[in-house]
C-alpha positions as CSV (number, residue, x, y, z in Angstrom):
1,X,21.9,28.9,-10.8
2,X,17.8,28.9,-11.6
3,X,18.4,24.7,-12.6
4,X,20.7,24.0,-9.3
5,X,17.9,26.0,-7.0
6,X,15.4,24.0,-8.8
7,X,17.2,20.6,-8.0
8,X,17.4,21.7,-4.2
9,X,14.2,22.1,-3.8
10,X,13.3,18.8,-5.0
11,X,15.5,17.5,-2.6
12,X,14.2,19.4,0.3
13,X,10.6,19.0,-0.9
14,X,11.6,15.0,-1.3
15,X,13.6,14.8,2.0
16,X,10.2,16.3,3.9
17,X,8.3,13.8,2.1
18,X,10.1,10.9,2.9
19,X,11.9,12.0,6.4
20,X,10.7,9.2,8.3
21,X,11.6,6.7,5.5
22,X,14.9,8.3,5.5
23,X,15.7,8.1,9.4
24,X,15.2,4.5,9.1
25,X,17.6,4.0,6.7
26,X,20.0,6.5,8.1
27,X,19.8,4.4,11.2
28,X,20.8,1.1,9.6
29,X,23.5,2.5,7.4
30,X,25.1,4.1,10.8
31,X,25.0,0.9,12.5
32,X,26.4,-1.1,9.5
33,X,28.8,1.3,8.4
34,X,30.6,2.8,11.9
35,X,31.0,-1.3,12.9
36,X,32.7,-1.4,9.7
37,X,35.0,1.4,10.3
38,X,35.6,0.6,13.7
39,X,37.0,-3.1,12.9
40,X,39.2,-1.7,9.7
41,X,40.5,0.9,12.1
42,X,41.2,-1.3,14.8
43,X,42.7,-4.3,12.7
44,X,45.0,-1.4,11.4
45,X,46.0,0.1,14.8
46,X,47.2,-3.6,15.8
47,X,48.7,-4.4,12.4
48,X,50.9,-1.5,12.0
49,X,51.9,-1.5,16.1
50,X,52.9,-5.0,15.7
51,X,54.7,-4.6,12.7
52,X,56.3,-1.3,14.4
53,X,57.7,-3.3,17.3
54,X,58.6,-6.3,15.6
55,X,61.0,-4.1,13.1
56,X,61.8,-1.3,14.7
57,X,61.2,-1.9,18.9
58,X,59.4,1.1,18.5
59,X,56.0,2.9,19.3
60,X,54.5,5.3,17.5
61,X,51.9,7.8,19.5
62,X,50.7,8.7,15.7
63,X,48.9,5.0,15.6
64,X,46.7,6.7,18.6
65,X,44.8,8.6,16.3
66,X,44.2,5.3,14.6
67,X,42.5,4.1,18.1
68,X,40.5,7.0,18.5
69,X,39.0,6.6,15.0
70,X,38.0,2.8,16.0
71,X,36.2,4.2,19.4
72,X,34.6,6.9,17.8
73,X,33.0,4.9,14.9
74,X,32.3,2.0,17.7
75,X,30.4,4.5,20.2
76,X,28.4,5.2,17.0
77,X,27.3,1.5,16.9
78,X,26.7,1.2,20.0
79,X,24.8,4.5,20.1
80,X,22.2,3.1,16.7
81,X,22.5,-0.3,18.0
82,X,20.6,0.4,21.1
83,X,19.1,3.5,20.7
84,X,20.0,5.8,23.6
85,X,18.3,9.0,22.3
86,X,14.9,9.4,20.5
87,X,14.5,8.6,16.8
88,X,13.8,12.1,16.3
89,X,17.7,13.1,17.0
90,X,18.9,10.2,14.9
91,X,19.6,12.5,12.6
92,X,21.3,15.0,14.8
93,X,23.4,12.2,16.0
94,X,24.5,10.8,12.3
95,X,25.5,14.9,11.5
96,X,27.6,14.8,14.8
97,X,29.3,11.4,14.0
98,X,30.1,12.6,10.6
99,X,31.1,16.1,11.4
100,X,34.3,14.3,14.0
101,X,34.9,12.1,11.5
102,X,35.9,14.8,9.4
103,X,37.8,16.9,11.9
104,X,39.6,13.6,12.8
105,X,40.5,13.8,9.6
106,X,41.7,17.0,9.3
107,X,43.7,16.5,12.0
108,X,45.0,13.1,11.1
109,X,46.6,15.1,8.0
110,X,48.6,17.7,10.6
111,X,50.0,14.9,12.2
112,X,51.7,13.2,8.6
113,X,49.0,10.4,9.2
114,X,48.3,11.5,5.2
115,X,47.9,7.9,3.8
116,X,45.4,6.9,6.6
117,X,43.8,10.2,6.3
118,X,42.9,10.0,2.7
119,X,41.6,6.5,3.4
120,X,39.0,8.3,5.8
121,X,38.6,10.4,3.1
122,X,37.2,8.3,0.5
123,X,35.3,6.1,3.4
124,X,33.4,9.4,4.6
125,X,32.7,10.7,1.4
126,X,31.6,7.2,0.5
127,X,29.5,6.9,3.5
128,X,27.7,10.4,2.8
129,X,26.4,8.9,-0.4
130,X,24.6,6.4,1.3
131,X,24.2,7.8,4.9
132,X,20.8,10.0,4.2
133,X,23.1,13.1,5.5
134,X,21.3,16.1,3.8
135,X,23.9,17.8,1.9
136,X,23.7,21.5,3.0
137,X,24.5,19.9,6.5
138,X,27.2,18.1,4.6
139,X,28.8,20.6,3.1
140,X,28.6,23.1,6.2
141,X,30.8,20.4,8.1
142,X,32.9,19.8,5.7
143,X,33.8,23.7,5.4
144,X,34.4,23.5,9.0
145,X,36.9,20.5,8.5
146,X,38.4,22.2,5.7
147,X,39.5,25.2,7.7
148,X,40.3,23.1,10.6
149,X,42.8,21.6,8.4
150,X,44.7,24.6,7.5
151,X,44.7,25.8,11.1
152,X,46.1,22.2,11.9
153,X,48.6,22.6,9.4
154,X,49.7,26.0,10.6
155,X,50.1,25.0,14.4
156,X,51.8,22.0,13.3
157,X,53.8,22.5,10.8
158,X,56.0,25.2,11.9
159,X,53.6,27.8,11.5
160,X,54.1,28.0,8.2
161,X,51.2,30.3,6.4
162,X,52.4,28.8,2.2
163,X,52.2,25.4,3.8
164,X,49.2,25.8,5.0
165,X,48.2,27.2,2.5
166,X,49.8,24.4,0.3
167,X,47.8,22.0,2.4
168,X,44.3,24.2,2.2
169,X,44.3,24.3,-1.6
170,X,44.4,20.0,-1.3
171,X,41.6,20.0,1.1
172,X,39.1,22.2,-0.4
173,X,39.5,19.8,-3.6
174,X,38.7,17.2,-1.4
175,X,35.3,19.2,0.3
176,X,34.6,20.0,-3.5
177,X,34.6,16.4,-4.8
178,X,33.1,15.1,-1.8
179,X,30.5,18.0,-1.4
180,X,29.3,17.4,-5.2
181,X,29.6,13.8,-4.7
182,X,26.9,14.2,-1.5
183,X,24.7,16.5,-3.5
184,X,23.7,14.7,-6.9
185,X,23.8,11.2,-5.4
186,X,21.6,12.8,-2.7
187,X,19.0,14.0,-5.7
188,X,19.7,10.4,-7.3
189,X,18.4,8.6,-3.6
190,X,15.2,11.2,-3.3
191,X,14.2,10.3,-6.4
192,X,14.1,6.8,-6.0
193,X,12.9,7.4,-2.5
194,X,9.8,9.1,-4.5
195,X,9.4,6.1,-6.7
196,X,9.4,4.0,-4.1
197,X,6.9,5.6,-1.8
198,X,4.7,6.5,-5.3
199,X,4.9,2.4,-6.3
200,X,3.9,1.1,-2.4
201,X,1.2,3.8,-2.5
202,X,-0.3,2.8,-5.5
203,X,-0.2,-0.7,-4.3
204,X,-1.9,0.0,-0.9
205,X,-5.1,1.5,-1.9
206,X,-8.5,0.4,-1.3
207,X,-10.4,0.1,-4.9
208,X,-13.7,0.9,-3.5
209,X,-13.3,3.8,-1.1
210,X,-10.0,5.1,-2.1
211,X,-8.5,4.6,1.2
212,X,-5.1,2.7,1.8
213,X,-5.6,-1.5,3.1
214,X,-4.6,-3.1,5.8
215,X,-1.1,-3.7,4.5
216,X,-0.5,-0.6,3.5
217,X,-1.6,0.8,7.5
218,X,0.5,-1.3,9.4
219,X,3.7,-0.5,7.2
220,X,3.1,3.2,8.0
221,X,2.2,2.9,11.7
222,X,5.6,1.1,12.0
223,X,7.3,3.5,10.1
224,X,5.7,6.8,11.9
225,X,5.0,5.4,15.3
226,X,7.5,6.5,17.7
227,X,7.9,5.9,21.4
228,X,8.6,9.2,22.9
229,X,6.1,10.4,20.6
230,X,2.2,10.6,21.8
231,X,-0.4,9.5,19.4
232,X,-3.4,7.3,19.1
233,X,-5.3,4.7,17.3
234,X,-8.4,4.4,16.3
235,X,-10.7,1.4,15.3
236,X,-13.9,2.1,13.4
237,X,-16.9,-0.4,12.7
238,X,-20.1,0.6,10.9
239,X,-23.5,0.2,13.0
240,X,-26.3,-1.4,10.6
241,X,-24.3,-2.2,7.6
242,X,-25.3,-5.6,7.3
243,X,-28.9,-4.7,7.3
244,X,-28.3,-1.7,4.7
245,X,-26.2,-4.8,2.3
246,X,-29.2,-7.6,3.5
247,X,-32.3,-5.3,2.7
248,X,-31.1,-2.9,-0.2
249,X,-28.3,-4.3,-1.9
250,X,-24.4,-4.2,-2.0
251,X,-24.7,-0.9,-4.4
252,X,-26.4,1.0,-1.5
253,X,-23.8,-0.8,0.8
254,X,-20.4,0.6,-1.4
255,X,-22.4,4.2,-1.1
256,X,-22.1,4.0,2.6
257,X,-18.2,2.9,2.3
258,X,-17.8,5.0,0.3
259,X,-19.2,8.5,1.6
260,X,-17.6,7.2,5.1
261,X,-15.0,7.7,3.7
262,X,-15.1,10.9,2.5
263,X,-16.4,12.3,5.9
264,X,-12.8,10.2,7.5
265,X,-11.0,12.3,5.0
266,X,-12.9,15.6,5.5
267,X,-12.2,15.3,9.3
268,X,-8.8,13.5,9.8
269,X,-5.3,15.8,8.8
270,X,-2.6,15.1,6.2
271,X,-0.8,13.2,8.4
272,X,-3.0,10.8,9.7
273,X,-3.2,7.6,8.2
274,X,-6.8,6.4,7.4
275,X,-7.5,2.6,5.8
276,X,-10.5,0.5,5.0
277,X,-9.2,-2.6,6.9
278,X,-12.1,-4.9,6.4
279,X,-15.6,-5.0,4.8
280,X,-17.0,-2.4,7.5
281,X,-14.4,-1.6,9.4
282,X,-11.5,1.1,9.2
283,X,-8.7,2.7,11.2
284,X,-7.2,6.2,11.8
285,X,-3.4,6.9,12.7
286,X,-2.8,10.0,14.7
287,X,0.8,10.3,15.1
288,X,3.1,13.1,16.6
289,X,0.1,14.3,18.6
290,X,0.8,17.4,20.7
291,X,-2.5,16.7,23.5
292,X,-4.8,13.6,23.6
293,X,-7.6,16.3,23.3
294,X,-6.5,16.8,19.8
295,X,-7.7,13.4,19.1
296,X,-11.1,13.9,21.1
297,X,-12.0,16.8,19.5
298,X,-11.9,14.9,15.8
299,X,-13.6,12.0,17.4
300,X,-16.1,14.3,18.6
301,X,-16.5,16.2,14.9
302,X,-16.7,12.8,13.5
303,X,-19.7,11.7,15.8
304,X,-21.6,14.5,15.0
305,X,-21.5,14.1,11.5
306,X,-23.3,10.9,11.4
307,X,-26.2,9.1,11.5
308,X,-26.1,8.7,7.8
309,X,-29.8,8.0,6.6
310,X,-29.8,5.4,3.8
311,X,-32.6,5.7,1.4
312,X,-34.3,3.0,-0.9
313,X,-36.0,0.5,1.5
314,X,-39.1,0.7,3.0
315,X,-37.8,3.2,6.1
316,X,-34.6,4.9,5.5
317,X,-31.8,3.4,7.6
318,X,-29.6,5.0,10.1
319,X,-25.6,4.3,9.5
320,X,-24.1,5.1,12.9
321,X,-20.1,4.2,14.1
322,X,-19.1,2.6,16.7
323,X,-15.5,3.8,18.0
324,X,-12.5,2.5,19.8
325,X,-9.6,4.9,21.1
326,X,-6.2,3.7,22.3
327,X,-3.6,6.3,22.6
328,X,0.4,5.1,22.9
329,X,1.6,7.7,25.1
330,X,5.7,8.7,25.5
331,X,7.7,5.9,26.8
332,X,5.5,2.9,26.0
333,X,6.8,0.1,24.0
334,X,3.7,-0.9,22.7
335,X,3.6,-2.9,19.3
336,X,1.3,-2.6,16.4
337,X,-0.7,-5.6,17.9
338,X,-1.4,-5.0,21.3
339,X,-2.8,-1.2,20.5
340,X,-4.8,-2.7,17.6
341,X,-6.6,-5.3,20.2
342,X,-7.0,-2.4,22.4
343,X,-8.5,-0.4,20.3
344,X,-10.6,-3.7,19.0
345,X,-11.8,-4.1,22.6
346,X,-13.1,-0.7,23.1
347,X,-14.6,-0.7,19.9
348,X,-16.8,-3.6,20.8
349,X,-17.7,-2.3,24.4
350,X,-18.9,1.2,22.3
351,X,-20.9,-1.3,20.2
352,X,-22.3,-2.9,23.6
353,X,-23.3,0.1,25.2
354,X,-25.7,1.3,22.8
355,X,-23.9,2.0,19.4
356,X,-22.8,5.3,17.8
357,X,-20.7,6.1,20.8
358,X,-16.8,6.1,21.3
359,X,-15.2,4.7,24.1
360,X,-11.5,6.0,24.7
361,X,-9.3,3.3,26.7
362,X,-7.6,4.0,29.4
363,X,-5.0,1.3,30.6
């Protein structure tokens, strides 16, 4: 028990990690895989009608539950297609989508649909190794499938309790295959989520300062930036660098990178993304900001930790910032490029108004 509480909390502790990472991929694999099931569902319910009337003159009201299968799984496309709710109930949405597809299911079974329904079967649990579906949410629904089953059964087969019963003991082996399946291949896909993240991460860092490049910035604003979301970006540039580099040398020049660095990291969170984009210039991420005056007062902390005095020419020399503030408030479709030549342009209007200022634009 010790080892299997141990293994859950790497994948909880992994999942957190990577959530963001993981809703991303949850939302492809929904769109992908409910377009898939949708068309095999829909080919079927045509197939078997027309071979129904062509042999037998016949129509079946069982090949409805067929149709409903096809719509469910196709609303689901539409749904990840074009998103129609925010990104952060994706995951609410994929856990609904999966939990009908299991009481269809279920019911599919009470209604002698058994060779479909086991076709569902191994598509579901198929798709819950690859859907990022955490698997205590897994498992919950598929309890609640599992005894929807039997109460299925009872209603419809003649109220028969041993039946049911019959028909329980076959579905909790399915929730317990399925359920184990979810769970180690679950640990398997954090771990290489892990890797993943630990490999990009250790390609994206800045040599000198320790911060992550320009590469590595852009991939997580796309990644964390969300449209119903506020947050704000922040564009850095060093006043009286090139004079520090020109008169005392490059190895007085990496000090000042490098200690402005540390005071970014000192005053910035664990969630905010900070990168060396250029030779004097750097660039803070504030995402999932609850107030823009979050984001002022860190500005404002930040100012007030510099000048920084650089020794070892004839006078000291003062390293001051200049600072441009663009926030992406809810419901703005703004791209990675038109906040980063925002936040350029006030940045340069801080540096023409005097240096060591921040100017915050408002649009």
């Amino acid at each position: 028990m010790k080892k299997i509480k141990r293994l859950t909390e790497r994948i909880r502790s992994s999942y957190i990690e990577n959530r963001d990472m993981i809703i991303d991929a949850t939302v492809q694999t929904h769109r992908y895989f409910s377009a898939v099931v949708s068309g095999m569902f829909l080919f079927y319910f045509l197939l078997i009608s027309i071979t129904d009337y062509a042999l037998w003159k016949t129509w079946n009201n069982q090949h409805l539950y067929d149709l409903v299968i096809a719509g469910v799984a196709a609303i689901n496309c539409i749904i990840f297609s074009k998103p129609m709710v925010s990104r952060k109930k994706t995951l609410i949405v994929g856990d609904v989508f999966v939990l009908i597809m299991l009481i269809l299911l279920a019911a599919g079974r009470s209604m002698g649909g058994g060779f479909v329904s086991y076709t569902l079967a191994v598509c579901t649990a198929t798709a819950t190794i690859v859907l990022c579906l955490n698997p205590i949410h897994y498992s919950f629904f598929a309890l609640i499938a599992m005894f929807s089953e039997i109460c299925f059964n009872y209603q419809f087969l003649g109220k028969d309790f041993v039946v049911a019963l019959y028909y329980g003991v076959d579905a909790f082996l399915i929730f317990l295959v399925t359920s184990c399946l979810n769970y180690f291949f679950s640990l398997l896909r954090y771990q290489i989520f892990n890797e993943t993240s630990t490999l990009k991460k250790e390609n994206s860092v800045d040599g000198l300062t320790g911060l992550y490049n320009r590469k590595y910035f852009e991939h997580y604003f796309r990644f964390h930036h969300r449209e119903d979301e506020l947050s704000a970006l922040i564009h850095i540039d060093l006043d009286n660098f090139k004079t520090v580099n020109d008169t005392m040398g490059h190895k007085e020049g990496d000090w000042v990178l490098i200690k402005v660095a540390e005071i970014l990291q000192d005053i910035f969170g664990k969630t905010d993304c900070i990168a060396r984009v250029g030779g004097d210039e750097f660039m803070v991420f504030m995402p999932k900001l609850s107030e823009e005056q979050h984001a002022y007062e860190r500005i404002q902390n930040l100012l007030n930790r510099f000048p920084v005095m650089v020794e070892g020419g004839v006078k000291p020399i003062p390293v001051s910032l200049s600072i441009g503030v663009v926030f992406s408030r809810e419901n703005e479709a703004l791209s990675y490029a038109q906040l980063y030549e925002k936040a350029d342009t006030a940045m340069y209007q801080a540096k023409k108004s005097g240096k060591g200022k921040a100017i915050f634009l408002n649009y």
